[in-house]
MARGUDREN-247165 format. One record per residue (C-alpha): residue in one letter; x, y, z. Coordinates in steps of 0.001 Angstrom, whole numbers. Layout:
# MARGUDREN-247165
<pt "a" <X Y Z>>
...
***
This chain:
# MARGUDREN-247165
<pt "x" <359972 51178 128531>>
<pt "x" <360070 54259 130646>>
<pt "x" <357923 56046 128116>>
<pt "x" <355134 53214 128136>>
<pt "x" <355362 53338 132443>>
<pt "x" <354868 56914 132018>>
<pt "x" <351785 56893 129272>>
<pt "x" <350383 53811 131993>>
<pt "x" <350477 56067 134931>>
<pt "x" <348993 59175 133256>>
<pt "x" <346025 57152 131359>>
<pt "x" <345759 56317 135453>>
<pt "x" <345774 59277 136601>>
<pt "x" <343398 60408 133477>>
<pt "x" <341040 57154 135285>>
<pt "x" <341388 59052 138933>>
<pt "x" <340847 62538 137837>>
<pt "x" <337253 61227 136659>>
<pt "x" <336192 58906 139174>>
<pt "x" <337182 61818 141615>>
<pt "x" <334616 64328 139637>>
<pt "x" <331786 61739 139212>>
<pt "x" <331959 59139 141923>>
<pt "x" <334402 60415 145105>>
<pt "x" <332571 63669 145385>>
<pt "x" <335990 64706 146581>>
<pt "x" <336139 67925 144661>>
<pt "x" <335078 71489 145382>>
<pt "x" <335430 75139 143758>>
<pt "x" <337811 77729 145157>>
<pt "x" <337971 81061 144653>>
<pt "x" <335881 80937 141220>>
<pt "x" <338989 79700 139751>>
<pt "x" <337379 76003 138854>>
<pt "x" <337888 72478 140231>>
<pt "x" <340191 71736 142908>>
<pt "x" <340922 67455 142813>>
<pt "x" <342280 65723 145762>>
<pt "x" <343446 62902 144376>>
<pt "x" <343162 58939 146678>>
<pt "x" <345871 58775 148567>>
<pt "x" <346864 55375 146743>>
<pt "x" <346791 55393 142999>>
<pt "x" <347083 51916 140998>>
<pt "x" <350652 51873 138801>>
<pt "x" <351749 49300 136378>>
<pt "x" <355226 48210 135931>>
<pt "x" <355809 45231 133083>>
<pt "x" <352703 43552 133403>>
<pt "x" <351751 44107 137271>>
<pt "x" <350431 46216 139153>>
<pt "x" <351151 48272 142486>>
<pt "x" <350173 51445 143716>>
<pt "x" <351965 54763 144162>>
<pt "x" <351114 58588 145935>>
<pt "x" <350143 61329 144007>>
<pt "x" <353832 61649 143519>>
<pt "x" <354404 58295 141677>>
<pt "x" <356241 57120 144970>>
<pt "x" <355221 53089 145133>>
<pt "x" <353637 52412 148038>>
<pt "x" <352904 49048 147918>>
<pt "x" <355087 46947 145021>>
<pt "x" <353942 45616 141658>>
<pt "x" <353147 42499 142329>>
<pt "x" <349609 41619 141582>>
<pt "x" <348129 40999 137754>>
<pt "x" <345056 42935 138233>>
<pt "x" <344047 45976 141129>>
<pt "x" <341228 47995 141884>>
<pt "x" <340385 51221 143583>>
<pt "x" <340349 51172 147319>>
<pt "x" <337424 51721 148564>>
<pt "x" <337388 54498 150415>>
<pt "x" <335224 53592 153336>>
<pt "x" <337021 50159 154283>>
<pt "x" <340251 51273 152971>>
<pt "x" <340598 48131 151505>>
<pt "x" <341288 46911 147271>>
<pt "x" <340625 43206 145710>>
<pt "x" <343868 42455 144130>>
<pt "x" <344629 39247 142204>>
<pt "x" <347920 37195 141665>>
<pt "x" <347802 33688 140051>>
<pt "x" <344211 34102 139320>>
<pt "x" <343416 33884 142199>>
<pt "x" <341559 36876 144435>>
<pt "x" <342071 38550 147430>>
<pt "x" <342135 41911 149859>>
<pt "x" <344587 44233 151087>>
<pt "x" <344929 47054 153321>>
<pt "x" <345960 50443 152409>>
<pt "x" <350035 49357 153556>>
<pt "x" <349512 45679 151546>>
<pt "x" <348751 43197 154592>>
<pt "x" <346469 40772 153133>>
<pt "x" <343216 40940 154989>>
<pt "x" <341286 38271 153058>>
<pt "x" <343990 35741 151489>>
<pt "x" <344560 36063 148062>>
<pt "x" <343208 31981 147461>>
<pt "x" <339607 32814 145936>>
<pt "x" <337673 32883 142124>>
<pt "x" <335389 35664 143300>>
<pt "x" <335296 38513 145800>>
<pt "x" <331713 40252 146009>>
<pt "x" <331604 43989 144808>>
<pt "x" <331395 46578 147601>>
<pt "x" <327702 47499 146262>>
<pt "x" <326386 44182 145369>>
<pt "x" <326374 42628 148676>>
<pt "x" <322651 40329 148315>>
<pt "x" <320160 41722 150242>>
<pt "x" <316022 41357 150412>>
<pt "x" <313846 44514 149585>>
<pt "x" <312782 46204 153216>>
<pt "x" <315984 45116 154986>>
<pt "x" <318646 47717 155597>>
<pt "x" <321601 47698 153396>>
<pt "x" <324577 45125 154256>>
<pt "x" <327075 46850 157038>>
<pt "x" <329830 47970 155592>>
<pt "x" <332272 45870 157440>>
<pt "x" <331334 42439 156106>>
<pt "x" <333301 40966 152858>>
<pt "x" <332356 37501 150861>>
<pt "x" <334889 35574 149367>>
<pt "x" <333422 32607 147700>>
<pt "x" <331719 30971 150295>>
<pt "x" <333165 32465 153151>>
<pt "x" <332712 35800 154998>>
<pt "x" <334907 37830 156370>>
<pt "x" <335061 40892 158535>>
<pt "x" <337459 44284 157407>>
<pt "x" <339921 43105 159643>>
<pt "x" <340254 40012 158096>>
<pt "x" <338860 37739 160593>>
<pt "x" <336967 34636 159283>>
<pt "x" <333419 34842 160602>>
<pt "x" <331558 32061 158163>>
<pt "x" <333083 29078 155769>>
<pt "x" <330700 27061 154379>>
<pt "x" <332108 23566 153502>>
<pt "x" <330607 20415 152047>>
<pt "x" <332504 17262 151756>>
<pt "x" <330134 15501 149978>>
<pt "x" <329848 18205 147364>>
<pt "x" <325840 17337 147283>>
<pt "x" <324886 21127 148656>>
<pt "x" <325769 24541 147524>>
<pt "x" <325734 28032 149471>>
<pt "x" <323031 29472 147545>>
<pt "x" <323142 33031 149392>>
<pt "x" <324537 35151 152440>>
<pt "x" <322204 38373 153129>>
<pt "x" <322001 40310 155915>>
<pt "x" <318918 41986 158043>>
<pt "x" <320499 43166 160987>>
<pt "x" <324199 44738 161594>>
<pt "x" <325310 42441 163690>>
<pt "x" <323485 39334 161936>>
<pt "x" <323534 37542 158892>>
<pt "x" <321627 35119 156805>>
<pt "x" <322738 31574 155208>>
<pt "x" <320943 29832 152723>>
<pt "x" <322110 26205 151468>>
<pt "x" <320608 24714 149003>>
<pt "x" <321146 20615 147774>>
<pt "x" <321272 19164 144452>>
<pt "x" <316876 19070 143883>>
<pt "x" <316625 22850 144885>>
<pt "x" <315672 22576 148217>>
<pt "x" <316798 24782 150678>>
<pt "x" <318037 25413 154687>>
<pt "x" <318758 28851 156043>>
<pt "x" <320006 29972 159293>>
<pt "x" <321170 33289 161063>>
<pt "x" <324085 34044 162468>>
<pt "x" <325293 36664 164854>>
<pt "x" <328253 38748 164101>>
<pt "x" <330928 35868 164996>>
<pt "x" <329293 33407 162976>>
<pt "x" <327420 31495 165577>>
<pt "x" <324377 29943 164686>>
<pt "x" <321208 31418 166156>>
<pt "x" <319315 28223 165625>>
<pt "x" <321360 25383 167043>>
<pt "x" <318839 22415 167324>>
<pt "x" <318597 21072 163894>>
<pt "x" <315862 23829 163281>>
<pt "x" <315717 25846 159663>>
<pt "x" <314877 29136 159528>>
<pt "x" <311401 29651 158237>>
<pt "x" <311087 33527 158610>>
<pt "x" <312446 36427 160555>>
<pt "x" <310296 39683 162220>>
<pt "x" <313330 42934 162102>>
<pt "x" <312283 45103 164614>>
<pt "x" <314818 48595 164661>>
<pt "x" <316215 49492 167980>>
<pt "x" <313955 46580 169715>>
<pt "x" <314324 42386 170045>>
<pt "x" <313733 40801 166697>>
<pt "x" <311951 37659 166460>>
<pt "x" <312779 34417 163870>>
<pt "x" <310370 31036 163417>>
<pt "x" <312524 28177 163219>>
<pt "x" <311248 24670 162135>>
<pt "x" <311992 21186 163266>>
<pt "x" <310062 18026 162811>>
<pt "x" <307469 19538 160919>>
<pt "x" <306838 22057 164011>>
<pt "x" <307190 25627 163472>>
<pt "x" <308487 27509 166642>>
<pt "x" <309486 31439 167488>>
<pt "x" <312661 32086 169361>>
<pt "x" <314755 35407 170223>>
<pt "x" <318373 36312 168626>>
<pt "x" <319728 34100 172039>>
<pt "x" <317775 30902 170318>>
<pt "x" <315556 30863 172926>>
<pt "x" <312139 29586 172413>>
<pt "x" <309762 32561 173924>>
<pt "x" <306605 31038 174248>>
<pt "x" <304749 27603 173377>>
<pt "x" <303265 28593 170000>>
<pt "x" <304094 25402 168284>>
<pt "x" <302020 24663 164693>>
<pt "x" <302898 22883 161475>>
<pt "x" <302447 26573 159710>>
<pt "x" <303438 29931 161073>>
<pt "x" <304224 33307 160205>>
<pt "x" <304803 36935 161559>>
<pt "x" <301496 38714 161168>>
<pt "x" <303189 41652 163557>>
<pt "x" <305467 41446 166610>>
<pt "x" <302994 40362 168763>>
<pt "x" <300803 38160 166231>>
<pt "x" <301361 35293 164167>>
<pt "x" <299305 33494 161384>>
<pt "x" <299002 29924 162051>>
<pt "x" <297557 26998 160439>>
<pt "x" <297238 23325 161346>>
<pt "x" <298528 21396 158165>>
<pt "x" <301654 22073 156492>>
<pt "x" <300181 22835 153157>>
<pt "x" <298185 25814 155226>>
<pt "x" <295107 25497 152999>>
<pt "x" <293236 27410 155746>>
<pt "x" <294955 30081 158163>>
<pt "x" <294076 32255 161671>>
<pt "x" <295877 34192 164281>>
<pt "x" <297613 33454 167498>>
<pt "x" <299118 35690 169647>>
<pt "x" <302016 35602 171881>>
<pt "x" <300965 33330 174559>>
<pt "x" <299832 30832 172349>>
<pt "x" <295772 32228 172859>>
<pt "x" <293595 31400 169280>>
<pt "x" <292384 35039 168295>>
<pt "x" <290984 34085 164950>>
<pt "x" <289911 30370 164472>>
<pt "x" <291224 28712 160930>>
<pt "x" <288827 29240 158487>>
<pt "x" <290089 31693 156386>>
<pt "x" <291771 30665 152810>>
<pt "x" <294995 33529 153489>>
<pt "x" <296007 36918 154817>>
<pt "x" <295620 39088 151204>>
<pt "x" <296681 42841 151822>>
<pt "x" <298637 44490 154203>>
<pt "x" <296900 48207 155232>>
<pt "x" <298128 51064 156835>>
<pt "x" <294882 50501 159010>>
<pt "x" <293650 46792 158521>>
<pt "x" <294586 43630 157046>>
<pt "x" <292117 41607 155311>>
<pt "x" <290918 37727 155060>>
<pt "x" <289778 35704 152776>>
<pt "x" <287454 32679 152783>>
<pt "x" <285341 31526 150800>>
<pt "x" <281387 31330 151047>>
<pt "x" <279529 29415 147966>>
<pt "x" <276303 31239 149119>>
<pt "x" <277614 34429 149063>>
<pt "x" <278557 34141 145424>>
<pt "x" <282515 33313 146126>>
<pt "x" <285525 34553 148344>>
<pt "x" <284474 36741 150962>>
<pt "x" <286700 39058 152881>>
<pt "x" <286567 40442 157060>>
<pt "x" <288532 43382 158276>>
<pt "x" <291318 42518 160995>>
<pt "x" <293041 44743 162726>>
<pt "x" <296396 44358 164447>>
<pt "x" <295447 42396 167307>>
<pt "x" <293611 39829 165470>>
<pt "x" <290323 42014 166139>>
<pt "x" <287485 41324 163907>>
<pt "x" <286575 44838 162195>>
<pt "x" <283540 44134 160424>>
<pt "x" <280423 42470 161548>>
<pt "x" <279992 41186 158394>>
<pt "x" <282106 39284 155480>>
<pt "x" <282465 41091 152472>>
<pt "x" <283037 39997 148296>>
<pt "x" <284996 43190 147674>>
<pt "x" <287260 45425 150103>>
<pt "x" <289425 47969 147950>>
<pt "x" <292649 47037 149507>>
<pt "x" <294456 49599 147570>>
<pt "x" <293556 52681 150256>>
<pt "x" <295275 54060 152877>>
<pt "x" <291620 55950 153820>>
<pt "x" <289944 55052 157057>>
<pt "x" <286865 55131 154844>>
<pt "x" <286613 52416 152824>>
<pt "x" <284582 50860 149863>>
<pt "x" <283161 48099 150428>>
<pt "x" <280942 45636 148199>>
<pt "x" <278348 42784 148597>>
<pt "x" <276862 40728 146092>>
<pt "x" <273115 40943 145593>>
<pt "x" <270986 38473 144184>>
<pt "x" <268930 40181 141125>>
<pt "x" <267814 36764 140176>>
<pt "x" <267906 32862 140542>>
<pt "x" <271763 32268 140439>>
<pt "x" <272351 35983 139190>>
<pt "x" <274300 37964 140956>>
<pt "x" <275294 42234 141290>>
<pt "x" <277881 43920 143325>>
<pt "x" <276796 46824 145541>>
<pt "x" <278487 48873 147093>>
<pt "x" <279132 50801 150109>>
<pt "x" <281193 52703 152987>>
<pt "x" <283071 51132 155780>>
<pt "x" <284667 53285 158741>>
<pt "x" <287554 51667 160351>>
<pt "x" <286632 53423 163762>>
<pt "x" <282443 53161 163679>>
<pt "x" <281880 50332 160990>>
<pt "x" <279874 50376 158235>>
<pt "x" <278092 53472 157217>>
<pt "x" <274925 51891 156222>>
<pt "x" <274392 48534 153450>>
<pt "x" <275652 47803 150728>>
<pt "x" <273220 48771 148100>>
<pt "x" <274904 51560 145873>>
<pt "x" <275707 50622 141753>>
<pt "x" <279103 52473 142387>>
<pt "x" <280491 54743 144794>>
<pt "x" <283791 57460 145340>>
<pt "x" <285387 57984 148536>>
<pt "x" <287088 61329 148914>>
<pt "x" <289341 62352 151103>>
<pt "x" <287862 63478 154270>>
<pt "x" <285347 60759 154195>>
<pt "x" <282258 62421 152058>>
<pt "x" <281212 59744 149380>>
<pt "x" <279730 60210 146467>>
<pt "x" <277159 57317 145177>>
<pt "x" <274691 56584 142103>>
<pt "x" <271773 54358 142612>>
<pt "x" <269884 53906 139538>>
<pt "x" <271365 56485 137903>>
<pt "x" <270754 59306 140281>>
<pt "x" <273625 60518 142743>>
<pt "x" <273666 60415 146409>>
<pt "x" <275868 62507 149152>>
<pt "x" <276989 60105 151905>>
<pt "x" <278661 62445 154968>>
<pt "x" <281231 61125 157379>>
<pt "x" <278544 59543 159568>>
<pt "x" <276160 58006 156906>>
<pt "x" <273725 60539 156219>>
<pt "x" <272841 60648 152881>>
<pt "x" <271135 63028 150485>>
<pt "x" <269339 62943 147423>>
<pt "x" <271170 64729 144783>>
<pt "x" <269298 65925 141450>>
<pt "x" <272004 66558 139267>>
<pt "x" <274303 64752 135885>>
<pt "x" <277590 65396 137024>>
<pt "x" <278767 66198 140617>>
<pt "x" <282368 67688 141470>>
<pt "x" <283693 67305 145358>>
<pt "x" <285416 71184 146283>>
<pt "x" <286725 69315 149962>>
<pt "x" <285366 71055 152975>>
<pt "x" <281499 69267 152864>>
<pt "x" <281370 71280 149569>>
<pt "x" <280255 70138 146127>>
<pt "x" <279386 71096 142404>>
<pt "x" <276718 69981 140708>>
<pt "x" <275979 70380 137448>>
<pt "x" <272380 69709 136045>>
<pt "x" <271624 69247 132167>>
<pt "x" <268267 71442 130666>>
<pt "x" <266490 69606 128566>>
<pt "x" <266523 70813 125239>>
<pt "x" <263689 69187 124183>>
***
């Protein structure tokens, strides 16, 4: 029996010795002599069939009492343990923080949260359907006594505040946010619709109630009268709105409730470093059409384009407009929009190439054309041209061999 203890504690120690080298990053080379381990300070150790831990010296530290034990982890000082099936935490001298009553304790690093939010704090444990702070205070239980909803997610977006999503038996869901004690940031009846994070400033949430979609501050207050059946964050200070539910057409609003863009536009389709673009839709124009907006709900472009390449962080941009080349036939052309002086002429090109420091190159009937920064443009007798960056260019011009 001793023999099968000792083989336990070494195939233990065997477990350590790697997760010190590949995980811990606790080891470091002196003297050219090799590796140097420091080993956790608490080391899991089997007696029978439970578990305990013990020093580096096989001293136990806390008794083996538990069926299964993991790791602590080292930044909360904290291990799940389990006894009767049943999981649970402790602290590094065996107080229970969160009681050992539940089927599931979440992972450290799998902690649910959305892509562009900051990573979960690392103070914050879920057990079940509860939450629990690494101290062991309760901060959220969700309970149902009808058993006809189910906690479909906790996330968080802010240190200090957390996300709840409950969802009933058809799938359809209610969220709400929390501040670190687990009081609710929307206490009227209202469900979260969306939230605007703002880093080291006031974040912003819409909440909605009655079919009315309101925005309030992390105190639940309500900031302003913006009140429609549709809104969302379009920035800090402006929100798409619509006036049905179903928001089959969409404009702006900004913070004190003025209209900026009327709704008319079908939706908000790419987010730019320097614009954001609508679409609406224009049967004589051969389709969808698209305007520049720029953060304030400004109107860019004088006119409404078919095509805006919306995959460019350029303040040039190409552009396109259809042209009729007969009855009910229709041609893209092309052409060069500046975000700070508008367009640099029409839209008239067969294709064009926008490089860098705003110099386009275009072909018109097979012929090419220098566009400058301003929207000059030059004839250019050549087969192939090459931009060098600096205004310069290479052209290349085929002899006929004829």
């Amino acid at each position: 029996m001793l023999y099968i203890k000792k083989m336990k504690y070494r195939f233990f120690l065997l477990i350590v010795l790697i997760q010190t080298i590949t995980i811990s990053g606790c080891s470091q080379q002196s003297n050219n002599k090799g590796l140097v381990l420091q080993l956790p300070d608490l080391i899991p150790y089997c007696s029978g069939n439970l578990w305990g831990y013990c020093d580096k010296n096989k001293k136990i530290i806390i008794p083996t009492i538990y069926e299964k034990v993991h790791f602590f982890d080292t930044t909360r000082r904290l291990a799940i343990v389990q006894k009767n099936g049943l999981k649970g935490c402790i602290n590094s001298k065996g107080k229970e923080i969160v009681p050992i009553k539940y089927n599931t304790i979440n992972e450290w690093h799998n902690m649910n949260n959305y892509e562009g939010e900051i990573m979960p704090p690392k103070n914050y444990i879920i057990a079940n359907t509860s939450l629990y702070t690494n101290d062991g205070l309760l901060v959220y239980e969700f309970k149902d006594e009808t058993g006809k909803n189910k906690l479909d997610e906790i996330h968080f977006f802010d240190n200090n505040y957390f996300i709840v999503t409950i969802k009933d038996y058809w799938g359809k869901g209610q969220s709400n946010i929390y501040n670190g004690n687990g009081v609710p940031i929307l206490k009227n009846s209202e469900t979260l619709v969306t939230f605007y994070f703002v880093p080291n400033k006031d974040s912003l949430i819409i909440g909605k109630k009655d079919g009315k979609c309101k925005v309030y501050n992390l105190s639940g207050e309500n900031i302003n009268n913006v009140s429609f059946p549709y809104l969302h964050f379009f920035n800090e200070k402006v929100y798409i709105y619509s006036d049905d539910s179903l928001h089959e057409k969409v404009g702006l609003v900004n913070l004190k409730g003025e209209i900026l863009l009327k709704c008319e536009y079908a939706e908000l389709t790419k987010n730019n470093k320097y614009f954001e673009i609508f679409e609406s839709f224009d049967s004589k124009m051969g389709g969808k059409t698209y305007s520049l907006v720029d953060g304030t709900g400004k109107v860019l472009s004088d006119k409404y384009y078919n095509f805006i390449d919306q995959y460019t962080e350029k303040k040039f941009i190409k552009v396109g407009r259809y042209a009729e080349r007969s009855k009910n036939n229709f041609e893209l052309k092309y052409g060069v929009y500046n975000i700070e002086k508008g367009a640099l002429g029409n839209c008239i090109y067969d294709d064009i190439r926008i490089e860098n420091d705003g110099y386009t190159i275009a072909k018109l009937n097979r012929k090419y054309i220098i566009i400058d920064s301003i929207g000059r443009s030059y004839d250019c007798p050549a087969n192939e041209i090459t931009y060098l960056g600096d205004g310069d260019f290479s052209i290349k011009k085929k002899e006929n061999t004829a």
